[in-house]
Short mmCIF file of the C-alpha atoms (twelve columns), coordinates in Angstrom:
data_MODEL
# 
_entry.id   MODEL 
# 
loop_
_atom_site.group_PDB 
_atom_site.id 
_atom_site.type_symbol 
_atom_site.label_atom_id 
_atom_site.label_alt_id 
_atom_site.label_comp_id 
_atom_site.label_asym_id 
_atom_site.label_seq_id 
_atom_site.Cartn_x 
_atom_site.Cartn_y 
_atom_site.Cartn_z 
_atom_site.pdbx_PDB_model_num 
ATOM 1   C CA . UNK A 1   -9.374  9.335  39.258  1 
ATOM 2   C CA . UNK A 2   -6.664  10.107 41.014  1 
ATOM 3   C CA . UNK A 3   -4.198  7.858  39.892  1 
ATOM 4   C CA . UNK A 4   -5.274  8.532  35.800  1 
ATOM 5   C CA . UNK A 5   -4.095  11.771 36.589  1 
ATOM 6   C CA . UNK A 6   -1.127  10.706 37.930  1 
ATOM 7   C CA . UNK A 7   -0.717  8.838  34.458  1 
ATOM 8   C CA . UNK A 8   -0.917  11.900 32.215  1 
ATOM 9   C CA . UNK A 9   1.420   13.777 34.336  1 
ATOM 10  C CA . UNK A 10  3.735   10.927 34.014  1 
ATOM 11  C CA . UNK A 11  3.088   10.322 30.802  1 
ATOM 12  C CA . UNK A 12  3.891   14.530 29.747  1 
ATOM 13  C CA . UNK A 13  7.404   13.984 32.010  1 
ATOM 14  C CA . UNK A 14  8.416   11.715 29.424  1 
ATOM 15  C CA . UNK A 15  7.692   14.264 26.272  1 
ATOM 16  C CA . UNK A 16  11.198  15.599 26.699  1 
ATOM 17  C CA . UNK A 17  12.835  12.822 26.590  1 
ATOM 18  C CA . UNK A 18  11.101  10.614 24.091  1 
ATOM 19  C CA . UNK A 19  9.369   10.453 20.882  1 
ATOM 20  C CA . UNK A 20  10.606  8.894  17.296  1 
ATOM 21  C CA . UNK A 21  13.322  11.573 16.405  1 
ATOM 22  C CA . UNK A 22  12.816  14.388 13.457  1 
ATOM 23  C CA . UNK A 23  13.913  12.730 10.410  1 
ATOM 24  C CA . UNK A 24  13.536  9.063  11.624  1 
ATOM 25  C CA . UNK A 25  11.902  7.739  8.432   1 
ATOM 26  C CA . UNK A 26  8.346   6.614  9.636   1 
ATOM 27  C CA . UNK A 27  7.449   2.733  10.487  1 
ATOM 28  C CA . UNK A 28  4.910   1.647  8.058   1 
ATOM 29  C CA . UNK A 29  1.986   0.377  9.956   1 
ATOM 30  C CA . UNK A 30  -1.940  -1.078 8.389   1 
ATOM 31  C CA . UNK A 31  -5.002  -0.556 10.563  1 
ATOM 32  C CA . UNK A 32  -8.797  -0.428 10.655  1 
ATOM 33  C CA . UNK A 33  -10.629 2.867  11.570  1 
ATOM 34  C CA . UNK A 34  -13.638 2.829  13.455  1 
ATOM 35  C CA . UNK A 35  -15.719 2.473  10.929  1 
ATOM 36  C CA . UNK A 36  -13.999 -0.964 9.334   1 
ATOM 37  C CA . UNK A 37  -11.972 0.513  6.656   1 
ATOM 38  C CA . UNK A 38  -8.245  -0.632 6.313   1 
ATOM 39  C CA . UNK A 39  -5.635  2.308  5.646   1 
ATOM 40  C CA . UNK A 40  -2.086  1.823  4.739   1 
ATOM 41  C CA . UNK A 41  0.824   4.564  5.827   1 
ATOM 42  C CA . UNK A 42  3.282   3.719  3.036   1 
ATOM 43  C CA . UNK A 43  -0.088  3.648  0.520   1 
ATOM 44  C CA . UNK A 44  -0.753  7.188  1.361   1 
ATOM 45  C CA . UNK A 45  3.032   8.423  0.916   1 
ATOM 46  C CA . UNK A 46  3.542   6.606  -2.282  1 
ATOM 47  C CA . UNK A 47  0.217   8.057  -3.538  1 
ATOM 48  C CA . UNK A 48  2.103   11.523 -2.883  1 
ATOM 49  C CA . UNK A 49  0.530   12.713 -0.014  1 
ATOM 50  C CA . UNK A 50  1.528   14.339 2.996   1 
ATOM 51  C CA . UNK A 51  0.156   12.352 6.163   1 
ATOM 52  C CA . UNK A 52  -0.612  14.010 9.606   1 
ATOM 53  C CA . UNK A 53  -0.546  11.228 11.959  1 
ATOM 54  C CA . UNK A 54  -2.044  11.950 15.572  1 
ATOM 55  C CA . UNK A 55  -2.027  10.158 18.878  1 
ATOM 56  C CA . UNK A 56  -4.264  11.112 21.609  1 
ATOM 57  C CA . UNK A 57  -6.716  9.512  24.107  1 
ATOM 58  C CA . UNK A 58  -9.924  9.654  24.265  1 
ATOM 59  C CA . UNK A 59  -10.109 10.498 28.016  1 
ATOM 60  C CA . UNK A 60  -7.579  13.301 27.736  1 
ATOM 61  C CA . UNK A 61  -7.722  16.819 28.455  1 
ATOM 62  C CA . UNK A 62  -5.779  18.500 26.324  1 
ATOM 63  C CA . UNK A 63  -6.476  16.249 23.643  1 
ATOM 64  C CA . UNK A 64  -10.386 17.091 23.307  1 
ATOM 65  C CA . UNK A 65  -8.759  20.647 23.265  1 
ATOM 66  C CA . UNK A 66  -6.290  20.205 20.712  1 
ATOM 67  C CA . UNK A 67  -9.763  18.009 18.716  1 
ATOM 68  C CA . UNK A 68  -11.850 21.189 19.063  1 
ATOM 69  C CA . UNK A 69  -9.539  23.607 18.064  1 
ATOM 70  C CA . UNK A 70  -9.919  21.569 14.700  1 
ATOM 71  C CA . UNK A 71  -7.186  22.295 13.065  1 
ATOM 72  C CA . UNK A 72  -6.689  19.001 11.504  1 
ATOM 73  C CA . UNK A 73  -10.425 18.379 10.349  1 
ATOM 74  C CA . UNK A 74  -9.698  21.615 8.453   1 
ATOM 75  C CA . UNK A 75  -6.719  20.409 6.919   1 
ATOM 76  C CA . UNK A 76  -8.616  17.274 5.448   1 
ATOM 77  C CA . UNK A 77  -11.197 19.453 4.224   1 
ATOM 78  C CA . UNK A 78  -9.257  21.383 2.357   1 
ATOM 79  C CA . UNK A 79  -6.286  19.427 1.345   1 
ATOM 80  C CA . UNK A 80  -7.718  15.860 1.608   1 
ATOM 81  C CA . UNK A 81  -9.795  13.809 -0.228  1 
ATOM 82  C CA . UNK A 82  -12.232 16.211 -1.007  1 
ATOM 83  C CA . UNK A 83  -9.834  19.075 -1.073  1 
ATOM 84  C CA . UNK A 84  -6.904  19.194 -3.092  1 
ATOM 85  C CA . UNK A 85  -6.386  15.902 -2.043  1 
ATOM 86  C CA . UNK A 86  -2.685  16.478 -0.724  1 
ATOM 87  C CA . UNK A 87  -3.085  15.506 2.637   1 
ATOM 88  C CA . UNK A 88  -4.027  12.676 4.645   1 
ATOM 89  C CA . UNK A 89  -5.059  12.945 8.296   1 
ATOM 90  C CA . UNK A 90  -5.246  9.456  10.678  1 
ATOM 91  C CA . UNK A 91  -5.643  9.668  14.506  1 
ATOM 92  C CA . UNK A 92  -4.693  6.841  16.565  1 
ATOM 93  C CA . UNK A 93  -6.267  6.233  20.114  1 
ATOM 94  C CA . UNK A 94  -3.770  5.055  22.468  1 
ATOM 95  C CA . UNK A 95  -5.724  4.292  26.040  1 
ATOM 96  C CA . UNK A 96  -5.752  0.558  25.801  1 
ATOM 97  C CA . UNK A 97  -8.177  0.444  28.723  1 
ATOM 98  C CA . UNK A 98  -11.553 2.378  27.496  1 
ATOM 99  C CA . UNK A 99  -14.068 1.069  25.864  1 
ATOM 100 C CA . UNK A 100 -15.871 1.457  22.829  1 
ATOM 101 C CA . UNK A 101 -17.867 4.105  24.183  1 
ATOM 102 C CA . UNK A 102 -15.061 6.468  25.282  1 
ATOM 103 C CA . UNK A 103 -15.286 7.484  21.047  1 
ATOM 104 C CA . UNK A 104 -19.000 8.356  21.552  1 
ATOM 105 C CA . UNK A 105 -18.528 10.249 24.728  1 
ATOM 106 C CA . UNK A 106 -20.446 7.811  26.573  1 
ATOM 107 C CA . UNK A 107 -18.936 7.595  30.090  1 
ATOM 108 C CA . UNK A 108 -17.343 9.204  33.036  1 
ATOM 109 C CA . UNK A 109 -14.505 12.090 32.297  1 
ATOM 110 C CA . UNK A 110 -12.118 10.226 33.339  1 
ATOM 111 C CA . UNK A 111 -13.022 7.275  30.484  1 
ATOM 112 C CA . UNK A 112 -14.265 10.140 27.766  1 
ATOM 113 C CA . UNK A 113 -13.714 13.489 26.771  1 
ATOM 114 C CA . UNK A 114 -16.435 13.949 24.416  1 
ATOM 115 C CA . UNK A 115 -17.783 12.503 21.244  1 
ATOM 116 C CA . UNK A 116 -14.469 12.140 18.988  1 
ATOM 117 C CA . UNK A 117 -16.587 10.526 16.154  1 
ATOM 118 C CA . UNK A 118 -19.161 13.536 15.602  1 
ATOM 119 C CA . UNK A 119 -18.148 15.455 12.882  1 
ATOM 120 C CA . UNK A 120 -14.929 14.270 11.966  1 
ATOM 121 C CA . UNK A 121 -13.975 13.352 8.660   1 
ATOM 122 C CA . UNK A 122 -10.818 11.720 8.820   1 
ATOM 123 C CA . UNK A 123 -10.064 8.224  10.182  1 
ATOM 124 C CA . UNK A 124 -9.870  7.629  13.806  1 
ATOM 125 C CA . UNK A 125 -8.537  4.522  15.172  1 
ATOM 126 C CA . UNK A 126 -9.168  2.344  18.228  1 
ATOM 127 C CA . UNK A 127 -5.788  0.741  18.596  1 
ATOM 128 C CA . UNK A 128 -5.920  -2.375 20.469  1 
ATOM 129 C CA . UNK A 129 -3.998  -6.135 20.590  1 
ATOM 130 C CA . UNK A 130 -1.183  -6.683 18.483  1 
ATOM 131 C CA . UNK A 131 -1.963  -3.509 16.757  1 
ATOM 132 C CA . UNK A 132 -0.608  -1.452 19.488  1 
ATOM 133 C CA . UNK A 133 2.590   -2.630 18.010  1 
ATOM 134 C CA . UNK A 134 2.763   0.998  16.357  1 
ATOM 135 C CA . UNK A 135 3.281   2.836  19.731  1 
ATOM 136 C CA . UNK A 136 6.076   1.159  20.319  1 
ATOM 137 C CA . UNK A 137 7.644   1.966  16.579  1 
ATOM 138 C CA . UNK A 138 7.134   5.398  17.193  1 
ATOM 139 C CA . UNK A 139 7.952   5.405  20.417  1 
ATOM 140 C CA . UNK A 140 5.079   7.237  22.049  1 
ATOM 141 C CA . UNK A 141 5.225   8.571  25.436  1 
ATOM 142 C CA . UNK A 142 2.732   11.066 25.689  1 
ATOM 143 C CA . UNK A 143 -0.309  12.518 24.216  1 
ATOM 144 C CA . UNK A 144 -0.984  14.090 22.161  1 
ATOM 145 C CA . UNK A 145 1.443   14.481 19.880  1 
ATOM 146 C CA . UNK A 146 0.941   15.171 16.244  1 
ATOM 147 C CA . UNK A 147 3.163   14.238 13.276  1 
ATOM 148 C CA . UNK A 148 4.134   14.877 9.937   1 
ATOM 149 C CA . UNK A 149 5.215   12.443 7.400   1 
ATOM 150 C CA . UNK A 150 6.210   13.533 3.718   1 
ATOM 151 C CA . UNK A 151 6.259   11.791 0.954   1 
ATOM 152 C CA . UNK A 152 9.573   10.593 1.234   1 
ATOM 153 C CA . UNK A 153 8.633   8.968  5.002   1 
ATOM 154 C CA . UNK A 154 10.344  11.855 6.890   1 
ATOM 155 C CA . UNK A 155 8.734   12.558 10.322  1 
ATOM 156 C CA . UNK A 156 8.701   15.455 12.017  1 
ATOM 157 C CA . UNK A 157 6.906   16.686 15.063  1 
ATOM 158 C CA . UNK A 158 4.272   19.460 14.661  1 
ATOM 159 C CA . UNK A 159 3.664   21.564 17.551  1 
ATOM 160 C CA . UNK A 160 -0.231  21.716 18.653  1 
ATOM 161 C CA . UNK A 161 -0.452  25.231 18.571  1 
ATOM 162 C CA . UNK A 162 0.485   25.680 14.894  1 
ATOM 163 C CA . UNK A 163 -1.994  26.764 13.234  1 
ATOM 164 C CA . UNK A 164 -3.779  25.514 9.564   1 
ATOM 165 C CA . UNK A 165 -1.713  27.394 7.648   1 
ATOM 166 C CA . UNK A 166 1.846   27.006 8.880   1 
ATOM 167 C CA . UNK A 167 0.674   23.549 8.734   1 
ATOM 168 C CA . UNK A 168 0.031   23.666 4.598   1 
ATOM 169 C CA . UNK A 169 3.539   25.373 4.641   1 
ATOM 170 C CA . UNK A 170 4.882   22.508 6.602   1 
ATOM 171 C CA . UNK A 171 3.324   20.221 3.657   1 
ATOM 172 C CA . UNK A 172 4.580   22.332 0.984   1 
ATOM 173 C CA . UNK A 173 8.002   21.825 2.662   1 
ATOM 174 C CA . UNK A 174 7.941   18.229 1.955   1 
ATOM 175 C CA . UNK A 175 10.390  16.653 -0.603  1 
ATOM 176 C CA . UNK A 176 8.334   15.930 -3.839  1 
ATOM 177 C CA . UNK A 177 8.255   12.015 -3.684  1 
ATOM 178 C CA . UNK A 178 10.178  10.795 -7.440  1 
ATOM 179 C CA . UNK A 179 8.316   8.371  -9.945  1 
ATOM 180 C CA . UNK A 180 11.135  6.149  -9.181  1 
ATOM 181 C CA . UNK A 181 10.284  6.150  -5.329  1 
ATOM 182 C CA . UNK A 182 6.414   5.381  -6.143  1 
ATOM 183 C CA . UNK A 183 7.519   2.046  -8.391  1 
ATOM 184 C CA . UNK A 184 8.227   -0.614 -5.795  1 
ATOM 185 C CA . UNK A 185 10.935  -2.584 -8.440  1 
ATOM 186 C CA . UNK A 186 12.532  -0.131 -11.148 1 
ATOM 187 C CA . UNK A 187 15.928  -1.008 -13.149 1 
ATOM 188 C CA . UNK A 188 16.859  -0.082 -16.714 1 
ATOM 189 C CA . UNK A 189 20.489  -1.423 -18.153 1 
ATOM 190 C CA . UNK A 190 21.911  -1.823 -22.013 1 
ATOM 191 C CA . UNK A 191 22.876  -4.929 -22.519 1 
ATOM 192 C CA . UNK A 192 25.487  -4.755 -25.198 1 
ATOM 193 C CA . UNK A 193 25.830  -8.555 -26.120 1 
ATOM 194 C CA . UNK A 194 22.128  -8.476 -27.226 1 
ATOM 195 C CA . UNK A 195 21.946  -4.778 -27.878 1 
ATOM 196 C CA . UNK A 196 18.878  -4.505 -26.106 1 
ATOM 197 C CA . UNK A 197 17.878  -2.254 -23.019 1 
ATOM 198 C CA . UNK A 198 16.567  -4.774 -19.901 1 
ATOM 199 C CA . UNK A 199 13.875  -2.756 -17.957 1 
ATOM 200 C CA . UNK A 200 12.700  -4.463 -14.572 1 
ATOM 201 C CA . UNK A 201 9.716   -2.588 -13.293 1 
ATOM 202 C CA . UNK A 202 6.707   -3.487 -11.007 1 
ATOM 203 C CA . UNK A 203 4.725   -0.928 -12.765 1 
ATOM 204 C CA . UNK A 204 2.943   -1.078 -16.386 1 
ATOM 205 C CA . UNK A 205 5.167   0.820  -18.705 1 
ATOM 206 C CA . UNK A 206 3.067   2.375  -21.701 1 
ATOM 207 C CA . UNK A 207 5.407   4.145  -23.730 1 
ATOM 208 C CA . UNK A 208 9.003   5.112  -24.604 1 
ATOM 209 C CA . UNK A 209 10.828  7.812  -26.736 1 
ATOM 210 C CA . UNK A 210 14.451  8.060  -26.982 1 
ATOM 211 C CA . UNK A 211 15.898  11.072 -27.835 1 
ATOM 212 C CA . UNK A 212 19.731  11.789 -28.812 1 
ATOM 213 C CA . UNK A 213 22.019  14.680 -26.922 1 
ATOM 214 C CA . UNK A 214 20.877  16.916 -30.050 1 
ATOM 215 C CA . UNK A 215 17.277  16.504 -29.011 1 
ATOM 216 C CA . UNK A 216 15.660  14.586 -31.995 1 
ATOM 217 C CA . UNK A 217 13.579  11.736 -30.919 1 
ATOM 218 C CA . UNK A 218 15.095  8.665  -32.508 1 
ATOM 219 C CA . UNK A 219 12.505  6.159  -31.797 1 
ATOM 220 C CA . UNK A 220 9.140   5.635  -30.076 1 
ATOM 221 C CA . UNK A 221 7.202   2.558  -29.148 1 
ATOM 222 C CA . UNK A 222 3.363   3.128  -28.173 1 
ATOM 223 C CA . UNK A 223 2.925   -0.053 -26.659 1 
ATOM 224 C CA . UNK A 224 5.845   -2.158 -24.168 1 
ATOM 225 C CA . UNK A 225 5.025   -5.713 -24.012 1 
ATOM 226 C CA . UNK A 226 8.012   -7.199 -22.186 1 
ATOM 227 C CA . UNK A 227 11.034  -6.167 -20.605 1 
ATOM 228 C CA . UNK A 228 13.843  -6.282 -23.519 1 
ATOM 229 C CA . UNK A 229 13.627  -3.309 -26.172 1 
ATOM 230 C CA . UNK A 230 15.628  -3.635 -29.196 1 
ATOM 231 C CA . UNK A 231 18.233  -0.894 -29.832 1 
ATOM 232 C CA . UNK A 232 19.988  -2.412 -32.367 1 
ATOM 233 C CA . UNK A 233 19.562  -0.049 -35.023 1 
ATOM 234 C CA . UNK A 234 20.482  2.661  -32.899 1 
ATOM 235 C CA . UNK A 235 24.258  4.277  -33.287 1 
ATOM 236 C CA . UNK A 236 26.699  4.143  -30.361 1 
ATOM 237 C CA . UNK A 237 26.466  7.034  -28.274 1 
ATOM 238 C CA . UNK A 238 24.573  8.576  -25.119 1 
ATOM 239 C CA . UNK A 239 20.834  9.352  -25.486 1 
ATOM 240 C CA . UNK A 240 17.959  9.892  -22.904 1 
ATOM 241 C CA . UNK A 241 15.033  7.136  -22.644 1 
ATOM 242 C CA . UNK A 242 11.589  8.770  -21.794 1 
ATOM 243 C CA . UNK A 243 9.033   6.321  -19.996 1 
ATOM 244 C CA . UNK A 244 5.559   6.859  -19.621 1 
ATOM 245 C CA . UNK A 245 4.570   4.720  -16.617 1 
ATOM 246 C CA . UNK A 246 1.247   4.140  -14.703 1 
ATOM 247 C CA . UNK A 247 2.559   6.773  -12.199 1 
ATOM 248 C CA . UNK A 248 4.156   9.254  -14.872 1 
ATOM 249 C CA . UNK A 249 7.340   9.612  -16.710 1 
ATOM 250 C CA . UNK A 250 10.762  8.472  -16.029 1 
ATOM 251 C CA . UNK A 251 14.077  9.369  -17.715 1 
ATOM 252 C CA . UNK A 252 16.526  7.417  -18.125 1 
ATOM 253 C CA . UNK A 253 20.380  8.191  -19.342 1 
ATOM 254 C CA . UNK A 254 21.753  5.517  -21.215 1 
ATOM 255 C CA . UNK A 255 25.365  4.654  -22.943 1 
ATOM 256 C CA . UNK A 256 24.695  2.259  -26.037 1 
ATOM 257 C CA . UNK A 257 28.162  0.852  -27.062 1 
# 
């Protein structure tokens, strides 16, 4: 007993000198939650959403505190899923050493806090093995320690005393993530040999209009079957290519010549 809390002293020395910096873009990482269900970090931010990512232990103190005050169930209620579905929450379980039971509350105090499982909605995470790989990306030194990630994969550290809604404000601070940044392989080019546009994209294009500098719509095509578009016909000049993707719409600026 003694010498775990030893550890969690140590372990809150090293707070102020340690942690994955603000605006370190966030290490992707895949796991399994408790109940067998693989989540993907980068999944969630390209989806749009804002991810709260926590680490705590399930034997710690002022983690069961920071769990009851429930902060982040009540984000995922209301913003997640089954909210307005902005926000994901996952909480990673760092003590390598406890056992199953340390989720269920099953143990001595110094192996378990309390049930972590009953009535929480997000995923919850019993890091372990090669998996534990993701401490060391985001360089964690103490517990707990809550994160956000936007969108765009910029991480910041949330304090655990702010509260649910300075915590929707914190999401509402994020940078919008672009169509662009959601479609893994995106490049549109004119190639003036062939007179054709070249699009390379990883996502299902399902429409373009292209509209002059005056703003008529010169052409449409309701259905894109392969990656060369024929522009031939169209005059030299500047115009703006509209395309309606899988993830939404896309505008390109284009110099025909």
């Amino acid at each position: 007993m003694k010498n775990l809390i030893l550890a969690c002293m140590f372990m809150a020395s090293l707070g102020a000198f340690s942690q994955i910096d603000d605006g370190s873009i966030a290490p992707d990482f895949t796991l399994t939650d408790w109940y067998g269900e693989t989540h993907n970090l980068y999944s969630y931010l390209n989806d749009g959403k804002t991810v709260f990512l926590e680490i705590f232990a399930a034997h710690c103190p002022s983690c069961w505190g920071y769990h009851q005050t429930e902060r982040l169930k009540n984000m995922y209620n209301l913003y997640g899923p089954e909210g307005t579905d902005e926000v994901m929450v996952l909480a990673l379980e760092y003590d390598q050493y406890n056992t199953v039971n340390a989720f269920t509350g099953i143990g001595e105090v110094w192996n378990t806090a309390g049930n972590w499982l009953e009535g929480t909605p997000y995923p919850q995470f019993n890091v372990e093995g090669a998996d534990r790989e993701v401490f060391v990306d985001f360089n964690v030194t103490f517990y707990p320690v809550v994160y956000k990630i936007c969108p765009d994969r910029i991480t910041e550290r949330m304090s655990t005393s702010t509260l649910e809604d300075e915590l929707y404000e914190e999401v509402q601070e994020c940078e919008p993530l672009s169509i662009k940044k959601q479609i893994e392989i995106w490049s549109v080019y004119f190639e003036a040999v062939s007179r054709d546009v070249i699009v390379n994209s990883s996502a299902e294009l399902r429409s373009l209009a292209i509209i002059n500098l005056q703003g008529q719509l010169v052409k449409t095509i309701d259905s894109i079957s392969n990656s060369r578009i024929d522009v031939s016909e169209l005059d030299n000049g500047i115009y703006l290519f509209e395309f309606k993707t899988e993830h939404g719409s896309v505008v390109e600026k284009l110099n025909l010549y």
